[in-house]
C-alpha positions in Angstrom: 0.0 0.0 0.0 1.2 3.5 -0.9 1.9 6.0 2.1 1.0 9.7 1.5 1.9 12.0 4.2 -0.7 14.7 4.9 0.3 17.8 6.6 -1.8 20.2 8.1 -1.8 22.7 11.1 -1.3 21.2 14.9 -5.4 23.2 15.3 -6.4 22.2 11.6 -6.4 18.2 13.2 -7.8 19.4 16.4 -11.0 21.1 15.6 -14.5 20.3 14.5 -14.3 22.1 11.3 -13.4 21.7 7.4 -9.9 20.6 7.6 -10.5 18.2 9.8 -13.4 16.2 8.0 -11.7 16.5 4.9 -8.5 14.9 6.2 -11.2 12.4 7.9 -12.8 11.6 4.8 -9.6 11.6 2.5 -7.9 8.7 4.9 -11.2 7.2 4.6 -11.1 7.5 0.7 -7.4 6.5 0.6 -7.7 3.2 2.2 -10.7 2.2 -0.6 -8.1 3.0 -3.1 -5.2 1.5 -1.6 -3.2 4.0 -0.3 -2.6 4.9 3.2 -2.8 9.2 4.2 -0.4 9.5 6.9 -1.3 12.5 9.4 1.8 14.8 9.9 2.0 18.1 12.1 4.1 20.3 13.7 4.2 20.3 17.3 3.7 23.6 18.4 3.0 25.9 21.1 -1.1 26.9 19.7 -3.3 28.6 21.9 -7.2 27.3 22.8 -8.3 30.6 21.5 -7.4 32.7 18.5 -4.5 34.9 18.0 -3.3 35.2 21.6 -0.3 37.2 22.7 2.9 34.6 23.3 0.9 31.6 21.4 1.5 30.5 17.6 -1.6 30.6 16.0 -1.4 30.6 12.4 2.3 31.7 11.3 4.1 29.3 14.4 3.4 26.2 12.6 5.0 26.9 9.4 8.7 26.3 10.7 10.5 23.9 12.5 10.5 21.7 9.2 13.1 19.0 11.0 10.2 18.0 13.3 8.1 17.4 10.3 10.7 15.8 8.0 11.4 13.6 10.7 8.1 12.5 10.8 8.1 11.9 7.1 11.1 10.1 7.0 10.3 7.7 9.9 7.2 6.6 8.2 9.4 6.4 4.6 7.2 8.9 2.8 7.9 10.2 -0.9 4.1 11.6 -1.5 3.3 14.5 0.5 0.1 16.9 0.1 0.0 19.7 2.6 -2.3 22.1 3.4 -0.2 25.2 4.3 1.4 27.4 1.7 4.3 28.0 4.1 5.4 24.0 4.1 6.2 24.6 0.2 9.8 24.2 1.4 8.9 19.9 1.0 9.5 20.1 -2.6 13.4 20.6 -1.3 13.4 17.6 0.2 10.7 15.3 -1.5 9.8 16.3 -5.0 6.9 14.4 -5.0 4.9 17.2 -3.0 1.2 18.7 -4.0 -0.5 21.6 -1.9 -4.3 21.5 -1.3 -5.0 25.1 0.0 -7.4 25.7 2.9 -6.7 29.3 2.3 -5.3 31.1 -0.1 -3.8 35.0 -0.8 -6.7 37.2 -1.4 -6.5 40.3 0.3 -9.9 39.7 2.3 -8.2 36.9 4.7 -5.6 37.6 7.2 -2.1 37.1 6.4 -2.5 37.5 2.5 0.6 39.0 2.1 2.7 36.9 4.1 1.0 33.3 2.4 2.0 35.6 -1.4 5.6 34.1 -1.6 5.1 31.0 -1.1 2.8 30.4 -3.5 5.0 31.7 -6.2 7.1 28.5 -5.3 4.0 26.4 -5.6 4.6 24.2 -8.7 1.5 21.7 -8.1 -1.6 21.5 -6.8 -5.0 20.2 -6.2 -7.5 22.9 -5.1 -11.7 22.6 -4.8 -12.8 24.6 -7.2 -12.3 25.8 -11.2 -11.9 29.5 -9.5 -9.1 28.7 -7.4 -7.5 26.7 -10.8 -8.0 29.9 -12.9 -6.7 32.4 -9.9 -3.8 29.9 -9.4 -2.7 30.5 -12.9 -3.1 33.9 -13.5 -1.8 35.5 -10.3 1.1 32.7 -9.7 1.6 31.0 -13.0 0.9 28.0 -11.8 -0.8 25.5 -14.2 0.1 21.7 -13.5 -3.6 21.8 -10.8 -6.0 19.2 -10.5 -9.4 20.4 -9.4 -11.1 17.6 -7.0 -13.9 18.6 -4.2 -14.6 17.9 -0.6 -17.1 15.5 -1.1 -20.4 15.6 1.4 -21.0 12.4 3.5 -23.7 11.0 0.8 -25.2 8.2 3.8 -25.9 11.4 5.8 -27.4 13.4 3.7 -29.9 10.6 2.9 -30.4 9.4 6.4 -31.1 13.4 7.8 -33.0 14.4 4.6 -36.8 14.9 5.7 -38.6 18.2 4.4 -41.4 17.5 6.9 -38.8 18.5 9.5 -38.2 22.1 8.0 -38.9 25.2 10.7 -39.7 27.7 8.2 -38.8 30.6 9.9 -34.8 28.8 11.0 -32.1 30.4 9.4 -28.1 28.3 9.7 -24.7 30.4 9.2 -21.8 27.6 10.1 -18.2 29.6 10.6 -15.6 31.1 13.0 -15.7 34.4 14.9 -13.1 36.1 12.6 -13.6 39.2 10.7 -13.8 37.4 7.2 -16.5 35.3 8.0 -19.0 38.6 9.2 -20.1 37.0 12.3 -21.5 40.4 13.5 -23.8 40.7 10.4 -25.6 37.6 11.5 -26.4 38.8 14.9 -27.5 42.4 13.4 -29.6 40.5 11.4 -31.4 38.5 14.2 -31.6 41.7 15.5 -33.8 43.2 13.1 -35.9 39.7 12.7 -36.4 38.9 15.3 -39.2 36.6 14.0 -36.5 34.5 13.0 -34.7 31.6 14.5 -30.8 31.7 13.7 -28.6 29.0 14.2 -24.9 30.0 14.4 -21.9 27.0 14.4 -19.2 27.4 15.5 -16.3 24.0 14.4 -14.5 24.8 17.8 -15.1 25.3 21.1 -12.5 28.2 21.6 -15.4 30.5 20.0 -17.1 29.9 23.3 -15.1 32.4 24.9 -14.5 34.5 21.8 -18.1 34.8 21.3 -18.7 36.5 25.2 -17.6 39.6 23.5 -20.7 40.4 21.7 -24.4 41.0 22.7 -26.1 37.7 21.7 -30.1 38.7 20.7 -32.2 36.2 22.2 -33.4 34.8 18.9 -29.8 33.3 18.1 -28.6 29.9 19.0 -25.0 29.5 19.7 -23.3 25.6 19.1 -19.8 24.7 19.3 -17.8 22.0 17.4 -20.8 19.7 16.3 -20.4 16.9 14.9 -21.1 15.4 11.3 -23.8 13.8 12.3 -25.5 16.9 14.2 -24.3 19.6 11.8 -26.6 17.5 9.2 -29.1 17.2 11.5 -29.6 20.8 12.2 -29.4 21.1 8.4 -31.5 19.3 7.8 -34.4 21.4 10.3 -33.6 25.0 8.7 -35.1 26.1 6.0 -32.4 28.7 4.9 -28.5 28.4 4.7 -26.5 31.6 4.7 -22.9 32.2 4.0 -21.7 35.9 4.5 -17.5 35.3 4.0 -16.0 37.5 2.1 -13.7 34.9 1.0 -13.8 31.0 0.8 -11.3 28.3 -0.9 -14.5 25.8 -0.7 -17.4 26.9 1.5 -17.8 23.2 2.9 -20.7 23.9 4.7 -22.7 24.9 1.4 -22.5 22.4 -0.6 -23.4 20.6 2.4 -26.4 22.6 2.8 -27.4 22.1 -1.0 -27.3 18.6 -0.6 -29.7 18.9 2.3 -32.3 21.0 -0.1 -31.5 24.2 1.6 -32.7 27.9 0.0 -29.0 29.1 -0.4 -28.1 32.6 0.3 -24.5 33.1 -0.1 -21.8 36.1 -1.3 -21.7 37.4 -5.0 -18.0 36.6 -4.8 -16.5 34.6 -7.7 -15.1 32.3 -5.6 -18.5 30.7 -4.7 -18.9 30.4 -8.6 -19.3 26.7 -7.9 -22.2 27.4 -5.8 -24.8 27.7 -8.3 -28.8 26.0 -8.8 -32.5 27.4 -9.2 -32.1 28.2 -4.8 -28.7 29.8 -4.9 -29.3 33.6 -4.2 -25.9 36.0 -4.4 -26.5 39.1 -3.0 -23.9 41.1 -0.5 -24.3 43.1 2.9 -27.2 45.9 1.4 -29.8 43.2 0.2 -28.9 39.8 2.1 -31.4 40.3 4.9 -34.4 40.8 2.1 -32.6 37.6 0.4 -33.0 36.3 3.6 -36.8 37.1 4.6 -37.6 36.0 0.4 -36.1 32.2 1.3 -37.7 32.1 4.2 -41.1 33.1 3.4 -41.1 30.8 -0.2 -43.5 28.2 -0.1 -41.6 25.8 -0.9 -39.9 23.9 2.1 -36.7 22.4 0.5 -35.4 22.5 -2.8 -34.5 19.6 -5.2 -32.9 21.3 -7.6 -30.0 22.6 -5.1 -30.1 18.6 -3.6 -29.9 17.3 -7.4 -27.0 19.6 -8.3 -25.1 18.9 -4.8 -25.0 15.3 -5.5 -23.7 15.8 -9.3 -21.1 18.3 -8.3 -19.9 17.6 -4.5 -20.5 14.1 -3.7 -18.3 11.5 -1.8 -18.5 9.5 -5.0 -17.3 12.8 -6.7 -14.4 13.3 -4.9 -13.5 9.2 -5.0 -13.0 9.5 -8.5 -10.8 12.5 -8.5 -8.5 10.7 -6.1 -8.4 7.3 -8.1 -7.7 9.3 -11.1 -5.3 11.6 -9.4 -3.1 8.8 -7.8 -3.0 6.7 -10.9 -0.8 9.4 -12.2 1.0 10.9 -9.3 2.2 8.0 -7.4 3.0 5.6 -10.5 
């Protein structure tokens, strides 16, 4: 059996959120096809919380590369895919190296500048969407990129799925309490309807203390680090999915909710290109409350068209295929 070391953030392995199940489900993947994802990190000194003072957070686990390597080596990997622009220093040692971006340098997230030179090192990758292909070429020149998506637990999504279950008036945002993600436009918006149930997930429990900082309107519901299994549950019960981000590599959590029938109300960004069906609204800050209130209050309770196009585009089965195809020609 082939080893393939994947390395990710210390936090990335801890928490309850995207990188996580996708490292979950790609082991999972691997071992169908033969080939064994070894999980590598850095052991650093990362806070509970975010960005506090003496902790590494985001920058502190892109060095100390000879406590990586070693863990490479002492496993006698050749095939590495990491998840961190800064770890495009493998190639040096192993050639055989791919990145698979959980972020990436656009000037909305944190950090863009300091991720921008490493990805002008990048020579090969595999990213989740055909916008992160194109912007991979035309701002870094890089071209050798295999497009391959996080696929949605399929079994889940048909064990959860029941439109009877809908609360009409339950509105979902899933994310983390960092500027990006707009956080405090969610709450405004409970504010303002307060008619409306809103759901906000958090993938780890660290928000619980970061979250104290705000006035919480008593229409919101505040959960921590859910699992699979509950996040598709609660899905399942709302009747409208709403991404504010001003940036996402993916957007998990939506295709997610289009596999679950959701009324989509997401950002106009390109980069959510891929999220795209008869339910998909794009709007921005001045008009996505009245997208908003227009999902709620159609009379349909799910839609099939956003469930139909989910399971074409974003499936397990989906992203099973792009691996087999993908490691037929990478580790021959």
């Amino acid at each position: 059996m082939h080893k393939v070391g994947l390395v990710m953030r210390k936090i990335q392995f801890t928490e309850a959120q995207g990188p996580r199940v996708f490292a979950d489900r790609l082991k999972q993947i691997g071992l169908e096809l033969g080939v064994d994802i070894v999980f590598i990190s850095p052991e650093r000194h990362v806070s509970g919380y975010d960005w506090l003072p003496g902790y590494e957070h985001e920058k502190g686990d892109l060095v100390n590369y000879d406590i990586v390597l070693d863990q490479i080596h002492s496993q006698h990997i050749e095939h590495v895919i990491y998840t961190v622009s800064g770890f495009t220093f493998l190639k040096m040692f192993l050639p055989k190296s791919v990145l698979f971006p959980h972020s990436f340098p656009d000037p909305a997230l944190t950090g863009y500048e300091m991720m921008k030179p490493f990805y002008t090192m990048v020579d090969k990758a595999i990213v989740q969407t055909e916008f992160l292909k194109r912007e991979l070429g035309r701002n870094f020149g890089v071209h050798d990129v295999n497009v391959i998506p996080i696929g949605f637990n399929e079994e889940l999504a048909h064990r959860h799925y029941d439109p009877s279950q809908v609360v009409h008036n339950r509105v979902l945002w899933i994310g983390r309490d960092e500027a990006n993600r707009r956080p405090d436009l969610v709450l405004e918006y409970a504010r303002q309807n307060p008619d409306k149930e809103v759901y906000m997930v958090f993938g780890g429990v660290r928000y619980k203390e970061s979250m104290k900082k705000y006035d919480i309107p008593h229409n919101v519901k505040l959960k921590f680090a859910l699992t699979q299994d509950e996040i598709f549950a609660l899905m399942n019960s709302a009747k409208v999915y709403w991404s504010c981000s001003a940036f996402d590599t993916f957007a998990m959590p939506l295709t997610e909710a289009m596999a679950m029938g959701k009324m989509v109300v997401k950002p106009e960004h390109p980069c959510y290109g891929h999220i795209k069906s008869t339910h998909a609204f794009a709007g921005n800050e001045h008009n996505w409350f009245e997208l908003l209130n227009m999902a709620a209050a159609a009379p349909r309770s799910v839609s099939e068209d956003n469930r139909e196009y989910a399971f074409g585009a974003f499936s397990r089965t989906v992203m099973k295929e792009g691996y087999r195809n993908f490691f037929a020609e990478w580790l021959k």
